[in-house]
N, C-alpha and C positions, 0 to 999 in steps of 0.2 A: 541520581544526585551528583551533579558535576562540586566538587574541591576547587575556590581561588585564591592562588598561592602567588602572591605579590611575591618577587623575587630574582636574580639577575642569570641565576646558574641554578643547574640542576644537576645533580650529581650519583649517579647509579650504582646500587650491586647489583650482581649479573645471577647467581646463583637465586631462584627462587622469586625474582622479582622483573627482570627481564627475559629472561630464561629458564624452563623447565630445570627442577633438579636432577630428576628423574637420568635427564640424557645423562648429566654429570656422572652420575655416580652409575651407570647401566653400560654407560659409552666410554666417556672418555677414561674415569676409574680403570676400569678393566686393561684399556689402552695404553696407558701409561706401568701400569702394574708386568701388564706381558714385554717390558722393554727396559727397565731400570737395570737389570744384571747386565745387558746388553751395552749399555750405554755406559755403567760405571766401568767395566772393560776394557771397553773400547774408546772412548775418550775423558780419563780419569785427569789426563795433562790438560785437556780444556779448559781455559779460567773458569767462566763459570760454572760448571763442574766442580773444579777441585774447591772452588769457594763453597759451594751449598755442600760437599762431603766434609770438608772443615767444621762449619756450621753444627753437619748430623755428628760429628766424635763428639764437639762442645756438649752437646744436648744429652751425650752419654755420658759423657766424662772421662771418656776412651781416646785419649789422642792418637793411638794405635791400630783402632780398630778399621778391620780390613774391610773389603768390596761387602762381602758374607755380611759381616755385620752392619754394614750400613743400609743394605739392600732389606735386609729384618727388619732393620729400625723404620725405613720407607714403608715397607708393608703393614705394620703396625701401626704407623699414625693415619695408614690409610683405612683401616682396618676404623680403629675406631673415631676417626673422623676431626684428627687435630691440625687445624691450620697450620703447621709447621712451615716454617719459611723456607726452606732448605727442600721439604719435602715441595711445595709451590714451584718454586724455581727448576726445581729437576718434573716435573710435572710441565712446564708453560716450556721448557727445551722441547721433552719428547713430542706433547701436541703440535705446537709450532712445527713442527718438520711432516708431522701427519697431517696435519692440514695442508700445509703446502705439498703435500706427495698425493693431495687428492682424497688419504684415505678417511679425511673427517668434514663436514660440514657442520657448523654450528645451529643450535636452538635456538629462536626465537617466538615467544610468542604472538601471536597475532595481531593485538595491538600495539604493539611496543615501537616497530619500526614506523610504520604513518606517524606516529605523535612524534616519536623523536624526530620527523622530517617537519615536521609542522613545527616546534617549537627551534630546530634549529635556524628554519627558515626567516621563523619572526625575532632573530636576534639573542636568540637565548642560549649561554653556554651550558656545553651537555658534556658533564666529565664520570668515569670512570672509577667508585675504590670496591676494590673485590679480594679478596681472600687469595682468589689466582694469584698470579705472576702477573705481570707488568706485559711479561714475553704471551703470555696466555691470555692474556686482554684483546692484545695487537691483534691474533692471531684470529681471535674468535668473531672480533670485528670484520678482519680482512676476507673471514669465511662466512659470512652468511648464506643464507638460503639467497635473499639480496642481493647479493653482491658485496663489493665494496663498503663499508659502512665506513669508514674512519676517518673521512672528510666530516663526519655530523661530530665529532668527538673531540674536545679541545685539550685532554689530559687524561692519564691514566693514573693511580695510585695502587696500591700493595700496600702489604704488609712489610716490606718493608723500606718504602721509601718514604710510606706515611706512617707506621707504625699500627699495633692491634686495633680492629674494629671495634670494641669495644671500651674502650678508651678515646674520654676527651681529647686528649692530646693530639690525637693521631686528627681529629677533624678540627685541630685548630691548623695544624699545619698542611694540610690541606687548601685552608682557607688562604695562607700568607703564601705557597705557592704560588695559586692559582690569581692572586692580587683582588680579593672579592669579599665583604665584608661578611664575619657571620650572617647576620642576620637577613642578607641578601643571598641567602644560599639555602637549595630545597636538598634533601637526601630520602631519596626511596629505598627502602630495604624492605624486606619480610622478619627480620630478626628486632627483637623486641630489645637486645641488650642493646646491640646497634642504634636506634632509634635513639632509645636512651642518652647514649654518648653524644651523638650527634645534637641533639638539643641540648646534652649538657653545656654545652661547644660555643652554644646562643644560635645553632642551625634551626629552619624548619626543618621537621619532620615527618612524611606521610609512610603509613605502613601497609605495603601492598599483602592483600591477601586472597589468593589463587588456590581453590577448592585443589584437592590432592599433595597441596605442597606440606611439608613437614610442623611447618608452623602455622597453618590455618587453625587448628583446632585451638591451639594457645593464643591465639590471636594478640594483635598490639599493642594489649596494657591499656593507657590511655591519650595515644595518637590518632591524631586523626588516618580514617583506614580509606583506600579503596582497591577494589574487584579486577581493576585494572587502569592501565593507562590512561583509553579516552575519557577515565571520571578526572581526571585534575587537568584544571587551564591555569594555566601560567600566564601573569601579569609581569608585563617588563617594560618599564618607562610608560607604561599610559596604554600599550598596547597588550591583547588578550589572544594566546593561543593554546 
């Protein structure tokens, strides 16, 4: 059963709906975890650094608290799984440089890159809001099994330069960046609050669901769902891809 989503842009999370979780939290979790003491260390004078350690005291209430405690508080949100913006940003540094040293290649699944090359093709903007970094977007695109991906991708958003995923808000502004009318705008997630937001927003909304992944068994409320990518064609101006 192919999904048609009359629409101008399309806009992705990456975690669970473009990409296995699985790598995330197996691969690069672990990756970032064996390098955070390292990096607060050794480049604590770096802007953005010393902005996401600022960021982790506010979030304590510790304007004082050193490397040790910050590096605690990193493991801990990583630990139980809080998007923490600070924790992101110090996260999309370390990958960004592992990727580029070769030691990481990005997940994708199978049908994800064909369709995205098909509807970039036919006209259709394909943007980015992930939970990641902005820096960890870049990176992950620039790494694929593929190659190059970042020519398909017209914007990237975060958490923090759109604000939380689950909030309207954050997919209005999105929309006034991007210069694209709600309601000319699709968002694929796996996450049911997500979904939510984004149609609160006046977005479509389709909710991918991919057996193994954390949220299939809770499946998508009531959005329309598909299996994978090549189930939704995108209508743009008169044309179908």
């Amino acid at each position: 059963m192919s999904l048609l989503c009359d629409v101008d842009a399309v806009v992705l999370d990456i975690e669970g709906t473009t990409s296995a979780t699985g790598f995330v939290v197996d691969v690069l979790y672990p990756y970032s975890r064996s390098r955070f003491g390292t990096l607060l260390a050794e480049r604590g004078d770096d802007p953005d650094v010393a902005r996401a350690v600022a960021q982790v005291r506010v979030e304590l209430g510790d304007p004082d608290a050193d490397a040790a405690a910050v590096e605690k508080a990193l493991n801990a949100w990583l630990d139980d799984d809080i998007k923490a913006t600070p924790l992101k940003t110090l996260q999309g540094i370390i990958w960004s440089e592992g990727f580029a040293r070769g030691d990481l290649v990005s997940h994708f699944y199978d049908d994800v890159v064909p369709r995205l090359r098909t509807w970039h093709a036919a006209g259709t903007g394909l943007y980015v809001y992930s939970s990641g970094s902005v820096a960890a977007q870049r990176a992950w695109f620039t790494n694929s099994p593929e190659g190059d991906l970042t020519s398909l991708v017209s914007g990237l958003y975060d958490t923090e330069n759109a604000g939380p995923k689950q909030e309207p808000e954050s997919y209005r502004r999105i929309a006034e960046s991007a210069g694209i009318g709600p309601a000319r705008l699709l968002f694929l997630s796996d996450r049911p609050g997500e979904l939510d937001a984004a149609r609160a927003a006046g977005w479509h909304a389709v909710g991918i669901r991919r057996p193994g992944e954390p949220y299939y068994e809770q499946g998508v409320g009531d959005h329309a769902e598909a299996g994978a990518f090549d189930e939704i064609t995108i209508s743009t101006t008169g044309s179908t891809a």
